[in-house]
Phi, psi and omega in degrees: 000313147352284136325285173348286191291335171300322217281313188292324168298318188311307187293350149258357195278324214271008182274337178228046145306341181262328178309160179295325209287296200288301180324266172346298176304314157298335174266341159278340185282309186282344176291318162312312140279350154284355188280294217290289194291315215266345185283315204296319208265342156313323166268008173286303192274012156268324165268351167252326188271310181092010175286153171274160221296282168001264173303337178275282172348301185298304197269343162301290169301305178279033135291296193292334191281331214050021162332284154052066158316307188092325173332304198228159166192157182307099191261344189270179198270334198274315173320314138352267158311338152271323172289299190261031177266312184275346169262281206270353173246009161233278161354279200310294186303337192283281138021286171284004181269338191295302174309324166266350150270356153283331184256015153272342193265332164289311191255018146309320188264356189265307180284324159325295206294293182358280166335298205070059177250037179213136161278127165291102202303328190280348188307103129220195172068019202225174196269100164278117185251099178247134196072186201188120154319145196293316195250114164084123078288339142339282171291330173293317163264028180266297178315317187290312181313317162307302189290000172262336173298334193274336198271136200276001160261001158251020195287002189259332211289169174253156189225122187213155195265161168231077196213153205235027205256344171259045176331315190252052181083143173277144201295185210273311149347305240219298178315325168276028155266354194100355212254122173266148163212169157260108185279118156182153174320133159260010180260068177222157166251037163249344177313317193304299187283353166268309165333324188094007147019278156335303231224357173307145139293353199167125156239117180261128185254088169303147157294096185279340170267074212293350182222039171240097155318340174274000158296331198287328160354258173327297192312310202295307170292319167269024198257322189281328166286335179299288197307345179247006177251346183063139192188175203232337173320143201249121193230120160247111186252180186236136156269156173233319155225150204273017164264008190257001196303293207261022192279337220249301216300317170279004184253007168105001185300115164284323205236155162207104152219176204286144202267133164276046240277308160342303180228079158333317231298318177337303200306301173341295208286307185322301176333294150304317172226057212300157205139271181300355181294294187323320201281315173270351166296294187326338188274328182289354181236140168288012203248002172217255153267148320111116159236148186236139166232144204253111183291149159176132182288139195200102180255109176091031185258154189243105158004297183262012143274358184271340163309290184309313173278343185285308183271001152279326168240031154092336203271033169081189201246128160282083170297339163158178211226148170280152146203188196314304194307329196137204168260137202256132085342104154050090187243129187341130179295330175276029189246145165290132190237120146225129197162163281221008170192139152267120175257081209265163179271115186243166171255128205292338173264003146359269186088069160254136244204121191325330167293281169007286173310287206299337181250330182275353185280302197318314190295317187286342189269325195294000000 
């Protein structure tokens, strides 16, 4: 009756056999019975043979190993008759059967994680990025990515995704970066908390429908699951309409900025230096600050005096200048500048104007 039913488990058993679940159970059910037989055959050939532990042990393993040392062996008829009941006709497939299911079962769990369908138990202290944009997320995060490698207060961070968008592994980009995911939904909280939530250094929550309001929706729902898994992360979220900014804000989101699919760096800079965002989304719009640029000729001008007259007579913060070569960006206050357009920060209601300019250049020269 017994048997039977051993016989019957076997026969459903043998259908998920390759799952990790089946491995594993196969591989202790056999370690167990190879435990069993080494015990058995260490005490045959201690008590029939007269070997000492030492030695019943020793002619045990290199039999079961197929060594087959030669030093010692068996002599008696019963001595025998158990190395080959217990060795060469169990023992021996049993072993190799250990073997081969140990190295299936590595690399089943080697092809998971790939998949990320396994938690990383060891994850913290670390930058978690949940969702990826729908469209081209490859290249978007190969660009986020670089640029927290290039910034020297993440260039260490480990970096891992919470996304459903890389079933079969992540390219190669982004793995020869360092970078791990989890495939699962981030609107779950056991998802959350296998990410590792907790234990984050720094979170980012993507839009994945960068012109879909109804993204802020879902951002809004994992901001309330974080908050009942609790975390010390420092959180950058993408808004999409910017009446949901301070709604995210109260849901716990330290950051809320417009998703930028062009330029990752923001979420960068918000991570690090919160702030610096605002100031450059203002720059992507007309509805505030403005950089603007003004032709006008200028020779031999010293840098923080052209600063200096430009924010005393209105005409804005200069940030840099054309000449023949191109553009110069925010160039040393002691350097002589000359050349043929100024590129200044304005207030979109300023109304400032190439006479303006033209004059405060005059002023700088007089």
């Amino acid at each position: 009756m017994i048997v039977a039913r051993w016989f019957a488990r076997r026969r459903y058993f043998r259908f998920s056999r390759h799952i990790a679940g089946a491995i594993r159970r196969r591989l202790i059910r056999a370690i167990c019975l190879f435990l069993v037989l080494f015990a058995v055959h260490v005490l045959v050939m201690m008590t029939a043979e007269g070997y000492a532990l030492g030695d019943a042990a020793w002619l045990t393993i290199t039999t079961a190993t197929t060594v087959g040392y030669g030093d010692i062996s068996a002599d008696t008829l019963i001595g025998r008759t158990a190395t080959t009941l217990c060795m060469y006709v169990f023992g021996i497939f049993l072993l190799a059967q250990i073997a081969t299911d140990v190295f299936d079962y590595r690399t089943l769990q080697r092809d998971r994680r790939r998949r990320g369908q396994l938690e990383w138990k060891n994850m913290k202290d670390h930058l978690l990025v949940i969702n990826v944009p729908t469209e081209h997320p490859e290249a978007y995060l190969a660009r986020l990515v670089a640029d927290v490698r290039n910034t020297p207060q993440l260039a260490d961070i480990p970096v891992q995704l919470l996304t459903t968008s890389f079933p079969e592994g992540l390219p190669t980009t982004l793995v020869n970066e360092g970078v791990t995911h989890y495939t699962a939904v981030a609107e779950n909280t056991e998802s959350l908390r296998a990410a590792k939530v907790s234990e984050a250094r720094h979170i980012v929550v993507i839009a994945g429908e960068s012109n879909d309001p109804r993204a802020d929706a879902l951002t809004y729902d994992i901001l309330s699951r974080i908050a009942d898994i609790r975390t010390k992360a420092s959180i950058v979220v993408e808004a999409v309409d910017d009446g949901n900014r301070q709604r995210l804000l109260d849901a716990g989101a330290t950051t809320v900025v417009r998703p930028v699919r062009a330029y990752p760096e923001i979420v960068v800079r918000a991570m690090i230096e919160p702030g610096t965002e605002q100031v450059l989304e203002n720059l992507f719009t007309h509805e505030a600050d403005r950089l603007a640029r003004f032709d006008a000729e200028f020779a031999n001008l010293r840098w923080r005096t052209v600063v200096s007259q430009f924010v005393q007579g209105g005409a804005g913060l200069p940030l840099g200048y054309v000449d023949s070569n191109g553009v110069h960006t925010n160039p040393s206050p002691d350097a002589i500048c000359t050349g043929e357009g100024i590129i200044t920060l304005i207030k979109d209601a300023a109304g400032v104007t190439r006479e303006a300019v033209e004059d405060c250049l005059r002023k700088c020269a007089a």
